[in-house]
N, C-alpha and C positions, 0 to 999 in steps of 0.2 A: 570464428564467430561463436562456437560450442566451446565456455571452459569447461574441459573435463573434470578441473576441478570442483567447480559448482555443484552444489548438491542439487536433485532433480526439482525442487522444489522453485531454485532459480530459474529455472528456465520454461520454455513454453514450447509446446508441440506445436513442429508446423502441419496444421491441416489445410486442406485442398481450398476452404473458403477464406484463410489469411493466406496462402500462395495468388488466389487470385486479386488479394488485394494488392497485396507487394506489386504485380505486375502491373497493374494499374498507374501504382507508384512511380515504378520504375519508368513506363512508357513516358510518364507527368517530365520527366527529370533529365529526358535526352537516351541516347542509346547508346549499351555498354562501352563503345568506346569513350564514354568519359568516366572508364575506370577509375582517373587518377584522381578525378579532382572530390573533393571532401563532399561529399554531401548534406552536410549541415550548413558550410559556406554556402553552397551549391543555394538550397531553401532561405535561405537569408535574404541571397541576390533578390529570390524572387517572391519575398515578402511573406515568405511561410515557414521562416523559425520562429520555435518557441523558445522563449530564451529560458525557461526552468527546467530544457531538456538539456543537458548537457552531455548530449552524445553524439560523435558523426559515426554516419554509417554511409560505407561509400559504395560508390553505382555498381563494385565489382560484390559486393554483398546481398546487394540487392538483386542482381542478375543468379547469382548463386541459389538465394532464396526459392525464386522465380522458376526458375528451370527444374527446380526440384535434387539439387547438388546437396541441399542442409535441410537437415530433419528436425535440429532444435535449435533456436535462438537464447541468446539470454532475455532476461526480464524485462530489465533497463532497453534492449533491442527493440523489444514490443514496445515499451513504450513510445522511444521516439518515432517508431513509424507511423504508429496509430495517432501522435499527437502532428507528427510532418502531413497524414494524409489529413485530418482534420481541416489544418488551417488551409491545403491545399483541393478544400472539398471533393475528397477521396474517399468516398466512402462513409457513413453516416456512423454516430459514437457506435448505436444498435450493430451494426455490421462488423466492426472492429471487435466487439464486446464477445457475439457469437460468432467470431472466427477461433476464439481460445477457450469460450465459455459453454460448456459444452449445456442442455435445456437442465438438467437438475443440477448444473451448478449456477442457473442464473435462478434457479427455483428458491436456492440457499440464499442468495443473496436478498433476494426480497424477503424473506422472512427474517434475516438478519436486521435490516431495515425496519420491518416492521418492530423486533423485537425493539431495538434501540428508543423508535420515539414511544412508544408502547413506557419501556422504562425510565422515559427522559421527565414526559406528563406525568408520571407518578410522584416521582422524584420533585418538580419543576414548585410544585408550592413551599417547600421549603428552602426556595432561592434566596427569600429575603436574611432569613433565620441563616445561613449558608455565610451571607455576605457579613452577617456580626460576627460569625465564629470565624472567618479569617480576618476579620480585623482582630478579635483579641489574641489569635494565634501571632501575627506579627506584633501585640505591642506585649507577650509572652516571650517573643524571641532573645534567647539568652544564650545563645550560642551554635558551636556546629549541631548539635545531636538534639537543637529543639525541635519543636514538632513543625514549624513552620518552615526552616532550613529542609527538613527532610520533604516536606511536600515541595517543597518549591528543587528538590533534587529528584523526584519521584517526575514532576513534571517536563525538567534536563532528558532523563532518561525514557520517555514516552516521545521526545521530540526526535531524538538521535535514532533508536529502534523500529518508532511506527509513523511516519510520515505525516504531516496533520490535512487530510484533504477528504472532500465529503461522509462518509462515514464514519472515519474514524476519528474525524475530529469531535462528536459525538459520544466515542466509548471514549476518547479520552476526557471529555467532560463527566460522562457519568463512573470512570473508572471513580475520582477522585472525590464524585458525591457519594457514591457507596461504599467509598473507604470513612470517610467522614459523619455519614447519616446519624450512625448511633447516637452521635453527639447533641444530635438534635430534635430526639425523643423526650426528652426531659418532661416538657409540658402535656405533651398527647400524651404520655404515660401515664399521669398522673403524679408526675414528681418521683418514681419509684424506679427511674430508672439514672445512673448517675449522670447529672451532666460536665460539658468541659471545667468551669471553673471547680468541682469537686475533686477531679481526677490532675485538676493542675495545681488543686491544696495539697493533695496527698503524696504530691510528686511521680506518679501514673501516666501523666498526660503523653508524654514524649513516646513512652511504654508502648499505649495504646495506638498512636498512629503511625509509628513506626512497624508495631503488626500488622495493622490497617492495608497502609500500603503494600508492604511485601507481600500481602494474598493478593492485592490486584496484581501487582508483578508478577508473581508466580503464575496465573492464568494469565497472561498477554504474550506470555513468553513464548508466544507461537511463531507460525510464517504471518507475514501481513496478511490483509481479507484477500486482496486478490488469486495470492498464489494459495492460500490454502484453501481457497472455492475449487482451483482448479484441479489442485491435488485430489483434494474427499471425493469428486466428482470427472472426473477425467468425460472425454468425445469417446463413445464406441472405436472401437480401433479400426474398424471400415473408413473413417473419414480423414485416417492418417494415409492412404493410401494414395502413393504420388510415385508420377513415374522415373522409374529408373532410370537413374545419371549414373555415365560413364566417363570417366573423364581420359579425353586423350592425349598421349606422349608425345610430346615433340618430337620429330626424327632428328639426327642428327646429321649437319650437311657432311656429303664425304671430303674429303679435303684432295 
């Protein structure tokens, strides 16, 4: 269940309030003897797969969980339970959220949110102004190393790394405006500040967004929001505490 290889950042502490979900789960799903059968087929049958989860996890996992046998899941694990109990209303998003989220890392999270539209509305008047600079960006496009090539790689690489789903499909919108903003001070400035077609006369243009970008790069280059809410913010270690499994040895028959 635990790759040792994973860094701690993959995975998720099981506490006694995601143990009692799993069990929930588990009861939902039949009793351990249907170890064998896949648990994601298993949720299909019964109309509670999600088909963007694409992981089984099977009844002997989940008994394992349960019992208190495994101390850390992977991330991907979390997810599909929490998205298996969802559609099999097991347990509310809320409850799922604060079985791994410990109160000062959902305290983070909402101030993260707020920062974002906080940042979005600021930004958000120069959408119009936004939408003419990538059009001249694409009818500038002259190759791999133009500026529009690299945004449009800049954007590849935010999809592969950071997943695009509620929140962060929003820092990836504003990653890409505040890499670009400068460009479109020109007027509020008073003219005194350069704009694209000067920097695309003097052959700079490619220059400039190619720095652009790589600072938003450089800061994203983190864990996703989730796992690093729960990293900066970890559950008291009281609420890790589950009881002791022991696991026993088959005798062997004598012959």
């Amino acid at each position: 269940m635990t790759n040792r290889r994973a860094s701690v950042a993959e995975r998720v502490r099981v506490t006694q309030e995601f143990r009692s979900l799993v069990k929930r789960l588990r009861d939902h799903f039949g009793s351990a003897n249907r170890a064998a059968v896949d648990f994601a087929q298993h949720a299909r049958k019964q109309g509670c797969f999600l088909g963007v989860i694409d992981l089984a996890v099977s009844q002997a996992t989940l008994s394992r969980i349960a019992r208190g046998a495994v101390q850390e899941v992977q991330w991907q694990t979390f997810m599909a339970l929490k998205e298996h109990g969802r559609r099999c209303g097991i347990g509310e998003r809320g409850e799922w959220q604060a079985a791994v989220y410990s109160p000062a890392a959902r305290r983070a999270f909402d101030d993260y949110y707020e920062w974002l539209n906080d940042e979005r509305w600021r930004i958000e008047p120069t959408g119009t102004d936004l939408k003419k600079l990538r059009q001249q960006l694409r009818e500038w496009d002259d190759g791999d190393k133009s500026a529009w090539r690299q945004i449009l790689e800049f954007r590849e690489w935010l999809g592969r790394t950071h997943p695009t789903r509620g929140a962060t499909r929003i820092r990836h919108r504003f990653a890409e405006l505040r890499a670009l903003e400068p460009l479109l001070l020109g007027d509020r400035a008073g003219g005194m500040e350069l704009t694209a077609e000067e920097l695309q006369a003097s052959g700079k243009l490619n220059a400039f967004v190619k720095a652009a970008l790589e600072r938003e790069r450089l800061i994203l280059e983190r864990e996703r929001d989730e796992r690093r809410a729960q990293t900066l913010n970890p559950h008291p270690p009281e609420s890790y505490d589950i009881p002791t499994y022991k696991a026993t040895k088959r005798k062997r028959r004598s012959m």
